[in-house]
C-alpha positions in Angstrom: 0.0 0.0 0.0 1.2 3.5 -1.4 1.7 6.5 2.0 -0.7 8.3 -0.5 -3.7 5.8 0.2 -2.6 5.0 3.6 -2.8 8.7 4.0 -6.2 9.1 2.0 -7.9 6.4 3.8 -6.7 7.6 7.6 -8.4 10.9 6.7 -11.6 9.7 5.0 -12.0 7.3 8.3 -11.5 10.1 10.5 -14.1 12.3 8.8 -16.7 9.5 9.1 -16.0 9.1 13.0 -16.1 13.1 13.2 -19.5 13.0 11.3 -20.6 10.1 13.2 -19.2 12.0 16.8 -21.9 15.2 16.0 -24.4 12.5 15.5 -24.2 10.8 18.3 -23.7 13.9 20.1 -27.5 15.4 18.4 -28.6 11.8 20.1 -27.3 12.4 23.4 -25.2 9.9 23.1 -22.5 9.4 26.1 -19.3 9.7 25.2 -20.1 10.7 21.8 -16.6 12.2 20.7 -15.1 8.6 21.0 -18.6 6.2 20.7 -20.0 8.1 17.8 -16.9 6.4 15.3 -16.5 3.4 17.3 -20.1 2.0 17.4 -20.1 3.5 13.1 -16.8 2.5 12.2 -17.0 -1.0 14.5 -20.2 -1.8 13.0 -20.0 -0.2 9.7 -16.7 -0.9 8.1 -15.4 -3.8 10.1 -18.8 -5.9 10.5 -20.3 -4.9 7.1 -18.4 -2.8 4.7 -14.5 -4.6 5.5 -14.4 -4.2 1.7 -14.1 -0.4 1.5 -11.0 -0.4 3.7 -8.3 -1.2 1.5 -6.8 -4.9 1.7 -3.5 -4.5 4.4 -4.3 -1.4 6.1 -3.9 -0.5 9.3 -4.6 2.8 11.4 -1.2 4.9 12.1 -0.4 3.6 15.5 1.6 6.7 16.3 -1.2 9.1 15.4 -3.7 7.0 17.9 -0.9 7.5 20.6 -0.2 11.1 20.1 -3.7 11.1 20.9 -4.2 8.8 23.7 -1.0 11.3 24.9 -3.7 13.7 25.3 -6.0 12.1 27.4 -3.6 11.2 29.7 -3.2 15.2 29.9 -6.6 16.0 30.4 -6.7 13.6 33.2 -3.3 14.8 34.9 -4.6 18.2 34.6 -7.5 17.5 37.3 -5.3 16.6 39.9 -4.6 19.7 41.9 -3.4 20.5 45.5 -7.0 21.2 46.5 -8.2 17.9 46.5 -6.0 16.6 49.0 -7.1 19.3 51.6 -9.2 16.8 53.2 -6.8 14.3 53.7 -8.5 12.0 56.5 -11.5 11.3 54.1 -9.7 10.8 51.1 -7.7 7.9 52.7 -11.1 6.4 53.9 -12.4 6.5 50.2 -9.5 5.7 49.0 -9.1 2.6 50.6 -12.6 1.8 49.9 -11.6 2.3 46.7 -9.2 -0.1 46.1 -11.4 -2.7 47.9 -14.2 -2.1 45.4 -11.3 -2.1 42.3 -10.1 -5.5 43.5 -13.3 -7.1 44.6 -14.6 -6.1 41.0 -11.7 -7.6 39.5 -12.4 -10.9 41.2 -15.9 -10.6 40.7 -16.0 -9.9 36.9 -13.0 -12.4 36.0 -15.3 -15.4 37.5 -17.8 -13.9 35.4 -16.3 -13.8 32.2 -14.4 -17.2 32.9 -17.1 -19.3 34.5 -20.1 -18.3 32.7 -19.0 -16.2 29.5 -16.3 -19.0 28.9 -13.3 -17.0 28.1 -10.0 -17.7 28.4 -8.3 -16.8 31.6 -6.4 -13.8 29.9 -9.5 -12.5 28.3 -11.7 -13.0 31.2 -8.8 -11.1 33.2 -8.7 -8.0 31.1 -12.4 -7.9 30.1 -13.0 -7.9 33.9 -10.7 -4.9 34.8 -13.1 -2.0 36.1 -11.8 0.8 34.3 -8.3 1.6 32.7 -9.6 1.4 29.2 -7.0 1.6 27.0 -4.1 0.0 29.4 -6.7 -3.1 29.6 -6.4 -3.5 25.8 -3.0 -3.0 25.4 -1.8 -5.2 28.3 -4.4 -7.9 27.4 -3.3 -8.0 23.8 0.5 -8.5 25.1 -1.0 -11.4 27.2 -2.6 -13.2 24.5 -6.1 -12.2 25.3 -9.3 -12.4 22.9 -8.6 -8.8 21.8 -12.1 -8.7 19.9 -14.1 -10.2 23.1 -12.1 -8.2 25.2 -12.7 -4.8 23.6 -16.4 -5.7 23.0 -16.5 -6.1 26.7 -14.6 -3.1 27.9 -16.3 -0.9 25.3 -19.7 -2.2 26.3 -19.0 -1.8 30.5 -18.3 2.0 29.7 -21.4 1.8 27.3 -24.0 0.2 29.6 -22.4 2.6 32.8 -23.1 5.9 31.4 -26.1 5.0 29.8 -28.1 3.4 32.5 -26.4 5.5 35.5 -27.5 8.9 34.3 -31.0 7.8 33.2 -30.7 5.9 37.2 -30.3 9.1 38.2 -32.6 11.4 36.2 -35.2 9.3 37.3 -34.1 8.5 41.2 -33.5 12.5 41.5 -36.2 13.6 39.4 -34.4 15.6 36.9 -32.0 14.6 34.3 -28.3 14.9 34.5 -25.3 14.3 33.0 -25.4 15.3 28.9 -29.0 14.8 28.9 -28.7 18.4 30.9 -26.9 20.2 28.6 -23.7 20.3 31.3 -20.9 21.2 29.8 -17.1 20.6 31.3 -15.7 23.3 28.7 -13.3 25.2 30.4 -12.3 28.7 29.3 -10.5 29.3 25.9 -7.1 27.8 25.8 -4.8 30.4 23.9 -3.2 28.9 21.0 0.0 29.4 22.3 -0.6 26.9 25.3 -0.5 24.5 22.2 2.8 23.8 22.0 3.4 23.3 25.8 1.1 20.5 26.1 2.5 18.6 22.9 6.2 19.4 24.3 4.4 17.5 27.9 2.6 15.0 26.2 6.1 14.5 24.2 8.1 14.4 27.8 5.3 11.9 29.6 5.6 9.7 26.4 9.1 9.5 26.8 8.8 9.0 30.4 6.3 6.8 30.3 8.5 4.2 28.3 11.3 4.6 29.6 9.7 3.8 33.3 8.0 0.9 31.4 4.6 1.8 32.8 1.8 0.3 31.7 0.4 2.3 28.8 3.2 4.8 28.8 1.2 6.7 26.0 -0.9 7.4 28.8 0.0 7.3 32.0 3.6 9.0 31.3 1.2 12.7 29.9 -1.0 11.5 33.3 1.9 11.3 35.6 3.7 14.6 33.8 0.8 17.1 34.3 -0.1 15.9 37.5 3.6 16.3 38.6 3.1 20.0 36.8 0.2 20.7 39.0 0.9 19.6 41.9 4.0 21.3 42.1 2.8 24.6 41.4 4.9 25.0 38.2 2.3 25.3 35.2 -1.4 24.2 34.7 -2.5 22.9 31.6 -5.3 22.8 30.3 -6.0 20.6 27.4 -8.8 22.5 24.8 -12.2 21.0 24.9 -11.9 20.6 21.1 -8.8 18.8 21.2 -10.1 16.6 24.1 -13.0 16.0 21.2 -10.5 15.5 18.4 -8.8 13.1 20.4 -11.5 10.8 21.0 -12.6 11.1 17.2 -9.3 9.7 16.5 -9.0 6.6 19.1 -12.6 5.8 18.6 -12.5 5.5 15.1 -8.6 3.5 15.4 -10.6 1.2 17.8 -13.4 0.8 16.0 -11.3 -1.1 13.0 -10.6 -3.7 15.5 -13.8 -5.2 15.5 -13.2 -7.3 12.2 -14.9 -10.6 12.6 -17.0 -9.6 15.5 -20.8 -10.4 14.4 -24.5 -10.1 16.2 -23.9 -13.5 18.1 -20.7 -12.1 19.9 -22.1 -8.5 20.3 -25.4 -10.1 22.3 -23.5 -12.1 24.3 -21.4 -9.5 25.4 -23.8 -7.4 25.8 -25.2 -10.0 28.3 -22.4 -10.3 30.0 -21.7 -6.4 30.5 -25.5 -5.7 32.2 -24.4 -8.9 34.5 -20.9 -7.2 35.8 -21.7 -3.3 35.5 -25.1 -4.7 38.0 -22.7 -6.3 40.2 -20.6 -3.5 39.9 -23.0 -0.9 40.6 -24.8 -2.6 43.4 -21.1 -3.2 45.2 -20.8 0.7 44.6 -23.8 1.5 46.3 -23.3 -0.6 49.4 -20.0 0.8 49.8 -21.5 4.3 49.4 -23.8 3.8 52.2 -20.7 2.2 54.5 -18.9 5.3 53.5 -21.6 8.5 53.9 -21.9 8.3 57.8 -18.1 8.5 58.0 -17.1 11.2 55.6 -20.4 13.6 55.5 -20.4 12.9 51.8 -23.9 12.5 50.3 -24.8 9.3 48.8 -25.3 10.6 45.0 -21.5 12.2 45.1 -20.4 8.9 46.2 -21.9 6.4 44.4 -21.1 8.1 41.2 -17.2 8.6 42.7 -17.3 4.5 42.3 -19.6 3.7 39.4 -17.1 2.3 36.8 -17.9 4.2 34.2 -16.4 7.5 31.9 -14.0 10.2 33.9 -15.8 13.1 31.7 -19.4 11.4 32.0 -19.2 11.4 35.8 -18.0 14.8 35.8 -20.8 15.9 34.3 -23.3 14.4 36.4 -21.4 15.6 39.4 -21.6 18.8 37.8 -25.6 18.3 37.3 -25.8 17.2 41.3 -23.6 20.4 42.0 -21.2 17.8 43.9 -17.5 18.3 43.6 -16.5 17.4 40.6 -12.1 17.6 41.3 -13.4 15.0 44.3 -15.1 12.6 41.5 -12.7 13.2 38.5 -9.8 12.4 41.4 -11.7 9.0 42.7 -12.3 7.7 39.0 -8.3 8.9 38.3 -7.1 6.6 41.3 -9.4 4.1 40.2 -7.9 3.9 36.9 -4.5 3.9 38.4 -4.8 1.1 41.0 -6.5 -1.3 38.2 -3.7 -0.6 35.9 -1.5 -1.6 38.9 -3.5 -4.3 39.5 -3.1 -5.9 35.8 0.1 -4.8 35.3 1.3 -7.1 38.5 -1.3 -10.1 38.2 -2.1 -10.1 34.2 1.2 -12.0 33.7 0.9 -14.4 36.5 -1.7 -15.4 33.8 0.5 -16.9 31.1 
């Protein structure tokens, strides 16, 4: 294949997953930046159309990375000094917090292994509660199903901030989340910023591999800005269309990895998810209740502090409960980190 149609075809993809975003986005579609082009491109061209895609191509791996970079920014950018003012409680949920990641863990993998009948790496990795991308990337390096892992990764997110906000809206009374119009926009980012953030995303990268993390693509930007915070140094804000842009790009790259995936495989998993994201929820919630008498923290801010779903989907419900949404964003940020700790040491006991 010529770079001309590699090139060609990378940029007609991505305007499919960008028209495909504003769709799902006109739907009120969670996540739509980053579910619009995976649910059209996943079911479209890899299910249906595999014809249009040119025979031996495959998405620029360092373009989805650059990306993924990004992300890792935006989440490193919502840890500040101010949410450890309360240090006492955060230890409490904290802890919790790691209970709930590894009883989940447990919970999901004898799931996925005793009744879904995966594979012990697959059933591992599908069963991680969060840590999206690092789940895909360290299961593929373990062997793992990668198209019944993604399915069920993709669908936990899927089924959590669909059925939590609409939970919610109808517990509370009122919508929230998306359905609210919330918006976590932050002020304009000057376009000068720009090159500060790819120079840190660059630096975490870097980082990030050389450390051998898991995910450096990720976690290295993650670790970077939240160093840059915390310290006082710089603050950076990543541009809400960027953010966007970003999760055009991985959504659509992700979305070509569902080649061979059909209806029987999509129902099952979809089976499967309601089964662990119940579990999961119902865990959350009886933790929540343990927790509210000890911190003062009212039960709506915690339970969706645990849910396993989205860290920009909470925020926005938190938003829409006027709850604090650094204290959320930081809970679902920890959470991501402990299960990527958690894989990272057990996933190769697994081989």
């Amino acid at each position: 294949m010529t770079p001309g149609v590699r090139i060609l075809s990378t940029v007609l993809l991505l305007a499919l997953g960008s028209i495909a975003a504003f769709v799902a986005r006109a739907l009120s579609v969670p996540l739509p930046f980053m579910l619009g082009p995976l649910i059209v491109v996943g079911a479209l061209i890899s299910t249906r159309a595999a014809h249009i895609v040119p025979q031996g191509y495959r998405f620029p791996q360092p373009l989805r990375e650059a990306f993924i970079a990004m992300i890792g920014l935006m989440i490193g950018a919502q840890v500040v000094p101010e949410l450890f003012a309360d240090l006492p409680n955060l230890l409490i949920s904290f802890g919790a917090l790691t209970a709930f990641t590894l009883i989940a863990l447990a919970g999901n993998y004898t799931l996925f292994r005793r009744v879904g009948g995966y594979d012990r790496a697959t059933a591992f990795f599908a069963g991680a509660p969060g840590g999206l991308y690092e789940s895909i990337a360290l299961g593929e390096a373990a062997g793992a199903d990668l198209p019944r892992l993604m399915t069920q990764q993709f669908l936990r997110i899927v089924v959590v901030v669909s059925v939590l906000p609409i939970g919610m809206s109808l517990y509370l009374g009122a919508p929230v989340g998306s359905s609210a119009g919330v918006s976590m926009a932050s002020a304009p980012v000057p376009w000068n910023a720009l090159p500060w953030l790819a120079l840190a995303g660059f630096v975490g990268w870097v980082l990030g591999r050389a450390l051998r993390l898991p995910a450096p693509q990720l976690t290295g930007p993650l670790m970077v800005a939240a160093a840059l915070n915390l310290a006082g140094l710089v603050h950076l804000d990543v541009p809400p269309w960027l953010v966007n842009l970003a999760q055009v790009v991985i959504g659509t790259a992700l979305g070509l990895r569902f080649a061979g995936i059909g209806h029987r495989m999509l129902l099952r998993g979809a089976a499967l998810a309601l089964a662990s994201v119940a579990g999961m929820l119902a865990l959350a919630a009886a933790i929540a209740l343990l927790l509210r008498p000890l911190m003062g923290v009212n039960f709506d801010t915690l339970l969706i502090s645990f849910a396993p779903g989205g860290v920009t989907e909470m925020g926005l419900i938190a938003l829409s409960l006027a709850a604090d949404p650094a204290f959320v964003a930081m809970h679902h940020i920890l959470r991501i980190l402990i299960t990527v700790v958690a894989i990272g040491a057990l996933g190769p006991r697994l081989r």
